[in-house]
C-alpha positions, 0 to 999 in steps of 0.5 A, spaced: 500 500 500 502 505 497 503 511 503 501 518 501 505 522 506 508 528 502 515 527 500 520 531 504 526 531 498 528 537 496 525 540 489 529 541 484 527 545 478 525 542 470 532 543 466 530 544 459 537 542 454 540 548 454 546 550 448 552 548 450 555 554 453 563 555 453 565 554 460 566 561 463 558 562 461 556 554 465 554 556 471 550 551 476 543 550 478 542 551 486 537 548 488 530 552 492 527 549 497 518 551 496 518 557 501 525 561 498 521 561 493 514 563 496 519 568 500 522 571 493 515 572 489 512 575 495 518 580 496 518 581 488 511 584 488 512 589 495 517 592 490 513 593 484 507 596 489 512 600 491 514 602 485 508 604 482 506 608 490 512 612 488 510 613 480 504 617 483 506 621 488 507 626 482 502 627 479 498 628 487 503 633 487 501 637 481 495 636 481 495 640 488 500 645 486 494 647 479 489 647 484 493 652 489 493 657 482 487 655 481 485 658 487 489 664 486 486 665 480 479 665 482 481 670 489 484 675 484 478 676 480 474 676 485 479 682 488 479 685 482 470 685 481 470 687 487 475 693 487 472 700 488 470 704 483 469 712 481 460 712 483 458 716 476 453 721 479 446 723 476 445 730 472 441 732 478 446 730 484 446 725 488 439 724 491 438 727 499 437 721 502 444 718 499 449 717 505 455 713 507 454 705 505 448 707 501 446 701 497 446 703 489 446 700 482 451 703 478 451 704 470 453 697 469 447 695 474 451 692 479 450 692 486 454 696 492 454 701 496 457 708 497 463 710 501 467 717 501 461 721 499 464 728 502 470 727 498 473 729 491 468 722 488 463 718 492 467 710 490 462 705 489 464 698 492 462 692 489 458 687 492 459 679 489 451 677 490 449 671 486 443 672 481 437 672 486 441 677 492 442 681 486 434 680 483 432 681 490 437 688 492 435 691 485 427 691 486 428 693 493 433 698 491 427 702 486 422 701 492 427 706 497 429 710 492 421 711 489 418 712 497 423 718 498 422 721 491 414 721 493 415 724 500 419 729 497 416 730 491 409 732 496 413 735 501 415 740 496 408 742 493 404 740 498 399 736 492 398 729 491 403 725 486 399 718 484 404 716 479 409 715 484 404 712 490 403 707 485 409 706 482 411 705 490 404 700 491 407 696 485 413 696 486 413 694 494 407 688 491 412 685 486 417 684 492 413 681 497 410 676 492 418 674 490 422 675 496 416 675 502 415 682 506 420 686 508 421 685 514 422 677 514 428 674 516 431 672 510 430 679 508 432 683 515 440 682 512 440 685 505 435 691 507 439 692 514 446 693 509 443 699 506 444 705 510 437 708 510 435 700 511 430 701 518 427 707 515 425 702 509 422 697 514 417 701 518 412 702 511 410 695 514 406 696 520 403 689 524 395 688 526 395 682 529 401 679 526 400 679 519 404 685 515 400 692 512 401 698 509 403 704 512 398 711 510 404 712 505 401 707 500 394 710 500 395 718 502 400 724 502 403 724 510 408 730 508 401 735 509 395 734 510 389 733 505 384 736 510 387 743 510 383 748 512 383 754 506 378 759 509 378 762 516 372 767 519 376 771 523 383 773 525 382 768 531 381 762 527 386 764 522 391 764 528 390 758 530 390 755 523 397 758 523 399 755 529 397 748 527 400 748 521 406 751 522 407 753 529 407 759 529 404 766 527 405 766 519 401 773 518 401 771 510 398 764 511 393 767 515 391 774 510 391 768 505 384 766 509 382 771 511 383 775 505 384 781 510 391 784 511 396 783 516 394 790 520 387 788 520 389 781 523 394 785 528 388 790 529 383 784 531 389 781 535 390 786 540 394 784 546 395 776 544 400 777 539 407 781 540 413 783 536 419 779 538 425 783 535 429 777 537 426 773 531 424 779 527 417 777 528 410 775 532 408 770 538 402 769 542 403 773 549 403 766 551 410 765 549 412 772 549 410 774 556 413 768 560 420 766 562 425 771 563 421 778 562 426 783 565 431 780 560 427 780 555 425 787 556 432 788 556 434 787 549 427 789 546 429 797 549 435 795 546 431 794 538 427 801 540 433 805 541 436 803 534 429 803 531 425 809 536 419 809 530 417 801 531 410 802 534 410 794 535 416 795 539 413 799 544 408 796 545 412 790 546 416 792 550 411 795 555 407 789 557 414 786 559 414 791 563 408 790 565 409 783 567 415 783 571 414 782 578 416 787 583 422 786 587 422 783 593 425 787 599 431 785 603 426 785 610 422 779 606 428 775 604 428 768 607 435 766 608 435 759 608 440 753 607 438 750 600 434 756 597 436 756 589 436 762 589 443 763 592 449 760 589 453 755 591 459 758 591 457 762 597 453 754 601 461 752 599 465 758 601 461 757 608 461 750 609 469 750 608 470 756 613 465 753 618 470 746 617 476 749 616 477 743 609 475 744 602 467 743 601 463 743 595 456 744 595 452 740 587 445 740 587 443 732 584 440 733 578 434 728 578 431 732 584 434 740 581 
């Protein structure tokens, strides 16, 4: 029975013939044993992974470095997009609601914001936006420039503009259907960029938590629609004039009367004055209160550079008529804290009577 156990000889390797050689090129056949050879065909194949490892490092190697100048590429032409330009400047300036860091769009309708606006040339500093910022900057840029324009435009000729107001309306309608209300968070970062920003979000007001026009929408707010243009008499002419102007305008008021500026005077006897410090009247009111005997003062002044100015007197001699008499030095009530007496003189006493410097201050919230 044949047993079989494997044989523990030694291999040898199939010779195959060979063409006779001379003797210096014979050379003799060692024998490997099975592990030598698993042993050299393991070490063969580490030394080509190796190789091809180390063939690859290059390529690595460059790819990065094309990477890196492809960075710095992209990093100057953003510097260069962004670099700050000379703002060229309406033929009718720039608007009055323009200041530092005002966002605008430039001739070339690029997005930014203004800087240097007190010097030789405002410099516009471009912003890198992506399409739907600039989309959403741009509109809502029309929607401030539009509101300021109508306010304006109706503040100058006290009468209703309805072109601009439903510029405004379409204007505020189409961002709130693309973008949402101004003052939703996805919005609150754009608008707040922009220097005038707060002032754009108080045209929404909130009623219950839904967001509402303010009146700018719907009516002028730089007048009143409901100005009176016809007054009975001096006394309701003045006191239209103080509502609207606050103050006592005797053109405005001949305008509603249809009387002139001396039969108002006339009519107003003792409740207006001529005020020489403002060149003009006020109501006895304000006129006669505060310090009278200064006032008189200076009113003695204006007669004596205009001794025919009848006003004047007059003027000058309800002052006099207000100003209260002195009070005699037996009737004085000297006492610590009275206001009327300067601290210098509480301080000069408490530092000679505690032989140490005293400083004497009233406290601000109760004085």
């Amino acid at each position: 029975q044949i047993n079989p156990r494997r044989s523990n000889r030694t291999r040898r390797r199939t010779e195959i013939p060979q063409p006779k050689q001379s003797p210096q090129e014979t050379k003799s056949e060692t024998p490997l044993d099975w592990r030598e050879e698993l042993m050299l065909n393991s070490h063969q194949k580490n030394r080509e992974q190796e190789t091809k490892a180390e063939s690859s490092v290059y390529p690595v190697a460059d790819a990065r470095r094309e990477e890196q100048l492809e960075n710095l590429k992209r990093e100057m032409e953003r510097e260069e997009r962004t670099k700050p330009v000379p703002f060229v400047l309406p033929e009718q300036g720039l608007p009055k609601h323009y200041k530092e860091g005002t966002l605008v769009t430039n001739a070339d309708n690029r997005i930014g914001y203004l800087r240097d606006l007190n010097g030789f040339r405002p410099l516009f500093h471009p912003l890198e936006l992506s399409p739907q910022q600039q989309k959403r900057a741009s509109l809502y840029i029309e929607i401030r420039d539009t509101y300021h324009h109508l306010y304006l435009n109706e503040a100058d000729t006290l009468r209703e503009n309805a072109a601009l107001r439903q510029m405004l309306n379409r204007l505020y309608d189409d961002f709130t259907e693309r973008f949402g209300n101004l003052n939703d968070p996805k919005n609150l970062d754009l608008i707040k960029m922009d220097a005038g920003g707060r002032e754009i979000l108080s045209l929404e007001r909130y009623c219950e938590g839904k967001a509402v026009k303010v009146d700018i929408f719907e009516r002028p707010v730089a007048f009143n629609t409901q100005e009176i243009t016809h007054a009975d008499n001096a006394h309701d002419a003045l006191a239209a004039s103080l509502n609207k102007h606050g103050t006592v305008d005797l053109g405005y008021m001949a305008s509603l009367t249809g009387g002139t500026a001396d039969d108002l005077l006339s009519e107003l006897k003792d409740k207006v004055y001529f005020n020489p410090l403002i060149s003009g009247y006020e109501i006895a009111d304000k006129f006669i209160a505060g310090n009278v005997i200064s006032k008189a003062g200076e009113v003695q002044k204006f007669i004596d550079s205009h001794p025919d100015h009848e006003a004047a007197k007059e003027s000058l001699d309800a002052l006099r008529e207000a100003t209260p008499k002195p009070i005699a030095f037996d009737d004085l009530d000297f006492n610590f804290g009275e206001r009327w007496i300067p601290t210098g003189i509480y301080a000069a006493y408490a530092s000679y009577l505690f032989e140490t410097d005293v400083k004497v201050t009233y406290a601000s919230s109760r004085d």
